[in-house]
N, C-alpha and C positions, 0 to 999 in steps of 0.2 A: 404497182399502181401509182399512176400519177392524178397530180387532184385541181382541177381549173377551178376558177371560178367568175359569175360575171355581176356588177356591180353597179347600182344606177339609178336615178328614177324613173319613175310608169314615165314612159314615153320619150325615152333615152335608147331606145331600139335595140336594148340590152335582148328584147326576146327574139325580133329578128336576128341577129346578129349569133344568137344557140341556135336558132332552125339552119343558117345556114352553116353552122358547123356538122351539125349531125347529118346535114345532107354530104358535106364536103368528105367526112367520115364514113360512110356506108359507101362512097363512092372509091375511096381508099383502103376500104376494108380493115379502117384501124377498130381494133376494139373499143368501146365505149360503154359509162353509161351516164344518164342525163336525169336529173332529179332535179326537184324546188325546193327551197324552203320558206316558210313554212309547210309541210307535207312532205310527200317524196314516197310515201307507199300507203296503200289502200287505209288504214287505220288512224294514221297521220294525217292523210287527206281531211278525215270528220272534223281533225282539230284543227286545221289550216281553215274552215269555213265556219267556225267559231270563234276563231282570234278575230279573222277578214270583219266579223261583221258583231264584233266586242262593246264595251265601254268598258273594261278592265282598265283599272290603275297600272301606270309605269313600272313597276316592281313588279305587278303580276305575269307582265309582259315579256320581261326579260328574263324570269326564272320559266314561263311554257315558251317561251322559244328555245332556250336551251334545255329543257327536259325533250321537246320534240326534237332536236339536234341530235342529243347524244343517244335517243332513241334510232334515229335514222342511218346514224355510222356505228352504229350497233349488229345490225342487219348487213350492210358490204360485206358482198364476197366478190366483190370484182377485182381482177388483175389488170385490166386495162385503164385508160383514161376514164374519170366522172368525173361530170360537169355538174357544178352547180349551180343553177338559177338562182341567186341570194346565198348569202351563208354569212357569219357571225359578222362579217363587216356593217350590214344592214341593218343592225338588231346596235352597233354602235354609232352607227350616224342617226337612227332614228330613236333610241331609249334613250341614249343620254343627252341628259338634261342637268344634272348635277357631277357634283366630284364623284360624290359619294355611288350612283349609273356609273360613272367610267369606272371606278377604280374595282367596282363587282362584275362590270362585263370583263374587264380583262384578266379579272382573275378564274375567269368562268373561260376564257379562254383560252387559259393556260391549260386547264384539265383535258382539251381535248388532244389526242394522243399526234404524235408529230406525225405520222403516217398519213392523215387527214387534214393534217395545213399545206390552203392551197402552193402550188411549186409557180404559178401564177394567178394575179388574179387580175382582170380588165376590168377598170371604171369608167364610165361612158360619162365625162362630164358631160353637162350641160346649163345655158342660164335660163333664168326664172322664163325671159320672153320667151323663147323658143318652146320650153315646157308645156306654157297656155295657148303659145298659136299651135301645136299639135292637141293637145288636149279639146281645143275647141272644133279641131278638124272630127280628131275619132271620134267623141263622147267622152260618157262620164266616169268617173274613179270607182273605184270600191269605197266603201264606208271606211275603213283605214284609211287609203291614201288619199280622200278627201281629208280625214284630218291633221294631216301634217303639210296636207299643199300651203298654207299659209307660216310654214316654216321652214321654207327654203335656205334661207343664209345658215342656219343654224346646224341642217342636214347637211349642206354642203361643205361648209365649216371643217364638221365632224370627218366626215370623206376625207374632205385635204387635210386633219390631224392624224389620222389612219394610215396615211400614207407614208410617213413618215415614222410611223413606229416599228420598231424591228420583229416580225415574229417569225421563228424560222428562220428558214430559209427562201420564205416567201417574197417572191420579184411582184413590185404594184405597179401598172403599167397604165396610165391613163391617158385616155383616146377622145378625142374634140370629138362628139357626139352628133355635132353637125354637118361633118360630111360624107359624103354620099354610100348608102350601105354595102358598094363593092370595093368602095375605098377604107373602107374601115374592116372588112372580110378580107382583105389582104393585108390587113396592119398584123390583125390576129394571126396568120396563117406564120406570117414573116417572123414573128415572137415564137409562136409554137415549135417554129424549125429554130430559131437562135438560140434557143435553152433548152435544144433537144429531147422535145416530147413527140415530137413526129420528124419522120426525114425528108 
């Protein structure tokens, strides 16, 4: 099993960018599977539209996303590639806020077992403009990611501190989210064949 992962905010084309893998995938007939987090299976999902739509304090937040985490890699029995739609990266660009957030997420993601840190994971930067002039195209956030839209430096911050932390053997591969979604589907494909997750 190998473990991707994709990285970014609401309208960073992070979700484009997994359709067109899973399409790219069934067309290859690579195994796969494709999950979110928060949620990722029918049970998880109740809690994923609980958190979505929370005022839960920081702390509370970071201890149910890793209870619904290690709940959800609990459950794989996949041999092939899964993709995750967010995963603990997400939970430390947006929880932490203090030492005392970093130094519990990352001991929280220590516990998770090395078989399940991603082998890559794509961050789809992006700056604040570009953010609002899509945002203002598609519509509106969720009640979460309205709340943190006015903490941009701080998420992003956090992203470029993550990158440079060693976990695993995990390669962080960040991709200028600005250009055009088959230029950036071929960035992905080029990396997946480079570090030999598909030929």
């Amino acid at each position: 099993m190998h473990v991707i992962s994709f990285e970014g905010f609401e309208y960073s084309g992070k979700s484009t960018q997994i359709a067109l893998l899973k399409k790219f995938f069934i067309k290859k007939k690579i195994a796969s599977t494709f999950t979110r987090e928060p949620g990722g299976n029918k049970d998880l999902e109740k809690i994923r539209k609980i958190i979505l739509q929370s005022d839960f304090d920081n702390l509370s937040l970071i201890l149910f996303f890793f209870a619904s985490r290690f709940s959800l890699l609990s459950s794989f029995k996949s041999n092939g590639i899964v993709v995750f739609d967010r995963f603990f990266d997400s939970t430390y660009a947006y929880q932490n806020f203090t030492t005392r957030d970093k130094q519990l997420i990352l001991n929280l993601i220590k516990q998770i077992h090395k078989k399940y840190i991603p082998r890559l994971t794509f961050y789809f930067k992006m700056n604040r403009k570009t953010l609002l002039e899509r945002k203002n195209k598609r519509g509106a956030l969720n009640k979460f990611d309205k709340k943190y839209l006015g903490d941009f430096a701080r998420i992003q911050k956090n992203y470029n501190d993550l990158s440079k932390i060693k976990i695993g053997k995990r390669i962080f591969i960040t991709i200028d989210a600005s250009q055009s979604k088959e230029l950036i589907h071929e960035e992905i494909i080029r990396n997946l064949k480079k570090w030999k997750l598909i030929k």
